[in-house]
C-alpha positions, 0 to 999 in steps of 0.5 A: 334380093339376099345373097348368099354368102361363100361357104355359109352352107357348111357348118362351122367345123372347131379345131379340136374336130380337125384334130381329132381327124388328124389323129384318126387318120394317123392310125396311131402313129405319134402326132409330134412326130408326124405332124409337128414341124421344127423349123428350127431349134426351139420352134415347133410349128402345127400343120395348120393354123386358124383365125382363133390362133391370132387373136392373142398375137401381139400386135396383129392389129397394127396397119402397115407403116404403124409402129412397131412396123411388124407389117412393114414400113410402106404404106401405099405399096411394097416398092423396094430398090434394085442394088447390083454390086460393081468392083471398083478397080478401075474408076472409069471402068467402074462408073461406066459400067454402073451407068450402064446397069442403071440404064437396065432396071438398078436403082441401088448402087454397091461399090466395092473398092478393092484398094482403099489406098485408091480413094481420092475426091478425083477417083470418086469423081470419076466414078459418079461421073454423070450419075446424078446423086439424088435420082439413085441410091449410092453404097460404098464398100471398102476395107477402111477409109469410110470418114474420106468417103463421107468427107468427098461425098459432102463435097460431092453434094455440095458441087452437086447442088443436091439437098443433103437430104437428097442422098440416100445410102450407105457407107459400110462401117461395121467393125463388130461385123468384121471382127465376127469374120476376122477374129480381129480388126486392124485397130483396137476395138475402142478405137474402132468404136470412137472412128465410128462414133465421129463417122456417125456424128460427121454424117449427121446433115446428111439425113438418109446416108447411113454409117453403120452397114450392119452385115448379119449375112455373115451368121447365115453363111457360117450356117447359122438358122435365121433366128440366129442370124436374127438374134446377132442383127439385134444384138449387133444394133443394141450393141452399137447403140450402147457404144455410141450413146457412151461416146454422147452420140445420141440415140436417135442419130445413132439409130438413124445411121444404121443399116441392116444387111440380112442373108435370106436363105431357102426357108421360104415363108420363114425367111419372110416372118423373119424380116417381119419379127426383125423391125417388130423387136428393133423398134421394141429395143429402140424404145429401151434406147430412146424411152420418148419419141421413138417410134418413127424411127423405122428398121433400114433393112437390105437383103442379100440372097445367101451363098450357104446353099448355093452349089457349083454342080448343077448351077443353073439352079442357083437361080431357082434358089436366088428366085425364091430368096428373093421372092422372101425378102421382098414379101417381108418387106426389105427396103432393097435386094441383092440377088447375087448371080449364079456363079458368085460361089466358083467364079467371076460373075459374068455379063449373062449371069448379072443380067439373069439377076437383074431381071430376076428382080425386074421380073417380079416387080414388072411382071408378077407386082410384087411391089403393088400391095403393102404387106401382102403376107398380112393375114395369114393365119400361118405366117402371123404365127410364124412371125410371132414364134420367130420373135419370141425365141430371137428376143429370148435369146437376145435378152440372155446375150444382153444380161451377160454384157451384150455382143461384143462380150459374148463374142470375146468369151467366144461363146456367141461363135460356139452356138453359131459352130454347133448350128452350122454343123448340124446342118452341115451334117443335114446336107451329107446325109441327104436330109437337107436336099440340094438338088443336083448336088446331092439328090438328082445328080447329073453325072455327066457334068465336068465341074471343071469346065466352067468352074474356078475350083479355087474360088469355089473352095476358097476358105478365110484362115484365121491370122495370128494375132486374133482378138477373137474366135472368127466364124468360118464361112463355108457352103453346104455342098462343099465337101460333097463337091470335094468328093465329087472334084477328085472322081473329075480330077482322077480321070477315072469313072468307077463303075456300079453295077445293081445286082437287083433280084428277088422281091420287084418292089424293093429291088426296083426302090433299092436300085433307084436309091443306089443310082442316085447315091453313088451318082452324087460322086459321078460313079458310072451306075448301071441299072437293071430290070432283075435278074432271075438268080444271083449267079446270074447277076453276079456273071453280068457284074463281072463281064461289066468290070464293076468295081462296086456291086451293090446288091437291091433286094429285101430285107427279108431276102438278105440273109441269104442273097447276100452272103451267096452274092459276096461268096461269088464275087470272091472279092473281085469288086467292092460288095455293097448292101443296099438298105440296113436290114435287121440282118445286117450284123450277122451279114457283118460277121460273114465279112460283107462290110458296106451298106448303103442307106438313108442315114448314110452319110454322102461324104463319109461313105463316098470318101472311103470309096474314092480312096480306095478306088481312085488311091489304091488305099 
């Protein structure tokens, strides 16, 4: 008996027929405008995708774990490792918490040594004490002495009674890394380059300890987009494969010893074609590097949730952020994931914070089977195109960056920092206009909140200042909310509360959208607002402001109503509270020749606008 197959009963519909609906319903408006997505510079996505734009694809035949690994390095599933970070400052302390969390669901261990003066074969000891070395992944970070890590592990191993090839991780040495922070390093660049050609060389029989922890996070929490932060990952690796084969190492050790460590931020299925694109375009440049014999060398990627867009108001949700992150790395098939806890950006994570990260991960191996299917985003008409967008512009850019001299060049003549600078402040810009919305912080603000309460402002706001003596210009890092935050802190700081009063009247519909927005924006500095339903005049509505003891009155009407409420409500206020416009009407100049100064609107911005106010209400000036 013939059964029928899904859908066959509905005729075929091309793509041009889609469009032209599109168009109809449009009504004349610009299609680009209104249809077309930038996701970021240089990139324009379609509102929908189909089969037929994948047939062209590079590589869209290849099967996961099949070289050049765009679908991934796995075959059999999408397991990936646990890592939580511990700060070592005491050993004992250290290694006793790490048992712990290995006993909850870790499987990848970070050690960040605060002194590397401490490191010693006893302290080392001490803090692998009952960890047995080959059952988790091991990664040590330290501000110097790698070759002393390395040199104890070996001995560690060998006690051990280990194979070699039994420990996995990674020594994090990654000076190009530190000078993009720095500005500098604490050694000449060729003499860091010769310590990280004989670490590299020292590291050669131990097969899965990598040398070179190559940290791209840096980029993204400057504020650069993830073709960017792609782009430097690429151009960082070829860099470090050119210094070392110069010093003789050869290329597929050297290429086997590195990490690469990436920022993943909100763009949801971006940040997912990212890692796809990434180990597409190493191994492509592995194959320039090692022109026989390459292809099984595989892209070690680690993802690491981002701090760009992580806020101290409303932080409960960093965790929704770190979840979707999270949820992208592991869908683009990173090797193993950081979430960092919620309260990373203001203050010391605690015991209840790592243990929402932990399970923020478990959960989605245990609970939702993130792990069971190789690349599952395989297929996607959307995804498969965004990868290959996403490749196309990062190697445009690389193979510039590489015809100028490569990397470290580029960041001597501080031309690679520039563009870094000009992207993080477009989107800086994005985040106090309210165009990249950060919920609670900038959009949905709780106003009762007391930032203080839990917050270390110092932390929060803490900037890296550049020393003296730089070889370079380094990247700031910095969050998105910050100066928003700022604006906010001095409202807490104050002690004062000011107060906003909406003198809504004439048309329902505008003054009810108008009032909503003029809530939601003085809310943003914690100003007590005061909502209304509608008043029948403006002299009354100006009484109630009055006996309120306002000291900013915002005025929610319509355009059209303007010209005349405005200056009538400004004359009756006689200057007794600050008078504000709600909107950017057409008569907005004529209301600025009468005197009425403020307005408030969606191209306002947050913390240009809102600055002025605090001074002049919470300084006087």
């Amino acid at each position: 008996m013939k059964k029928d197959r899904l859908f066959e009963q509905f005729p075929p519909v091309a793509t041009e027929d889609w469009l032209q609906k599109i168009r109809e319903d449009l009504k004349g408006a610009d299609f680009s405008r209104k249809m077309i997505w930038k996701a970021c510079e240089g990139i324009d996505v379609m509102p929908f995708y189909r089969r037929e734009d994948t047939e062209n694809l590079p590589f869209i035949n290849t099967l996961p774990g099949q070289y050049p690994y765009n679908r991934g390095t796995k075959i059999h599933d999408n397991s990936w490792l646990i890592r939580q970070n511990i700060e070592v400052s005491d050993y004992s302390a250290a290694n006793k918490k790490a048992i712990e969390v290995l006993m909850k669901g870790i499987d990848s261990l970070g050690f960040i040594i605060n002194d590397p003066a401490t490191i010693s074969l006893n302290n080392l000891h001490l803090l692998l004490d009952g960890i047995h070395l080959g059952a988790v992944e091991i990664n040590f970070f330290s501000n110097g002495r790698a070759a002393e890590i390395l040199e104890i592990l070996k001995r560690l191993v060998k006690d051990s009674k280990i194979r070699p090839d039994e420990l996995r991780g990674a020594i994090e040495a990654d000076p190009l890394g530190r000078l993009l922070a720095n500005g500098t390093l604490c050694i000449p660049v060729e003499d860091g380059m010769n310590y990280l050609a004989k670490l590299t060389q020292s590291a050669e029989d131990l097969p899965l300890l990598r040398t070179i922890h190559l940290n791209a996070s840096h980029t993204a929490n400057s504020g650069a987009d993830y073709v960017q932060e792609l782009v430097y990952a690429l151009a960082a690796g070829s860099e470090y494969l050119t210094q070392l084969t110069d010093r003789n190492i050869d290329a597929r050790l050297a290429a086997s010893k590195i990490r690469f460590s990436f920022s993943t931020g909100p763009d949801y299925f971006p940040e997912i074609a990212k890692l796809r694109a990434a180990r597409m375009l190493w191994s492509l440049i592995l194959k320039g590097f090692i022109p026989g014999g390459h292809e099984d060398i595989k892209m070690e990627i680690h993802s690491v949730t981002n701090r760009w867009n992580k806020t101290v108001y409303d932080p409960w949700v960093n965790m929704l952020r770190t979840q979707t992150e999270a949820m992208s790395a592991i869908l683009g098939g990173a090797d193993s994931v950081t979430v960092e806890p919620y309260d990373t950006v203001f203050r010391k994570p605690d015991e209840f914070s790592e243990r929402i990260a932990r399970n923020q991960q478990l959960i989605l191996k245990e609970e939702a089977y993130f792990d069971k299917v190789a690349d599952p985003a395989a297929g996607s008409y959307y995804i498969e195109n965004l990868t290959s967008l996403i490749a196309d512009k990062a190697w445009k850019t690389f193979i510039k960056i590489s015809e100028n001299g490569g990397l470290l060049e580029a960041m001597k003549t501080g031309s690679f920092q520039k563009e870094l600078a000009a992207a993080g402040l477009r989107r800086k810009k994005n985040a106090s206009s309210g165009k990249l919305v950060l919920l609670g912080t900038n959009k949905f603000p709780n106003t009762t909140e007391k930032a203080s309460e839990y917050a270390d402002a110092g932390l929060a706001f803490a900037g890296r200042k550049p020393g003296d003596d730089l070889l370079t210009e380094p990247v700031i890092e910095f969050r998105a909310s910050e100066d928003i935050e700022k604006i906010r802190m001095q409202v807490e700081k104050s002690g004062m509360k000011p107060k906003v009063f909406m003198l809504t009247t004439g048309d329902k519909i505008m003054r009810r959208a108008r009032s909503q927005f003029a809530v939601n924006f003085f809310g943003v500095a914690a100003y007590a607002t005061i909502d209304n339903d509608g008043f029948v005049s403006v002299g009354e509505g100006v009484k109630a402001a009055l006996e309120s003891k306002a000291d900013i009155v915002v005025l929610c009407s319509s355009d059209e109503e303007y010209a005349g409420l405005a200056p009538e409500a400004y004359n009756a206020l006689k200057g007794k509270a600050i008078f504000v416009v709600a909107g950017n009407p057409p008569c907005a100049e004529e209301l600025k020749a009468k005197g009425i100064e403020h307005f408030i609107h969606i191209k306002s911005d947050l913390v240009e606008t809102l600055g002025s106010f605090n001074k002049r209400l919470l300084t006087g000036r």
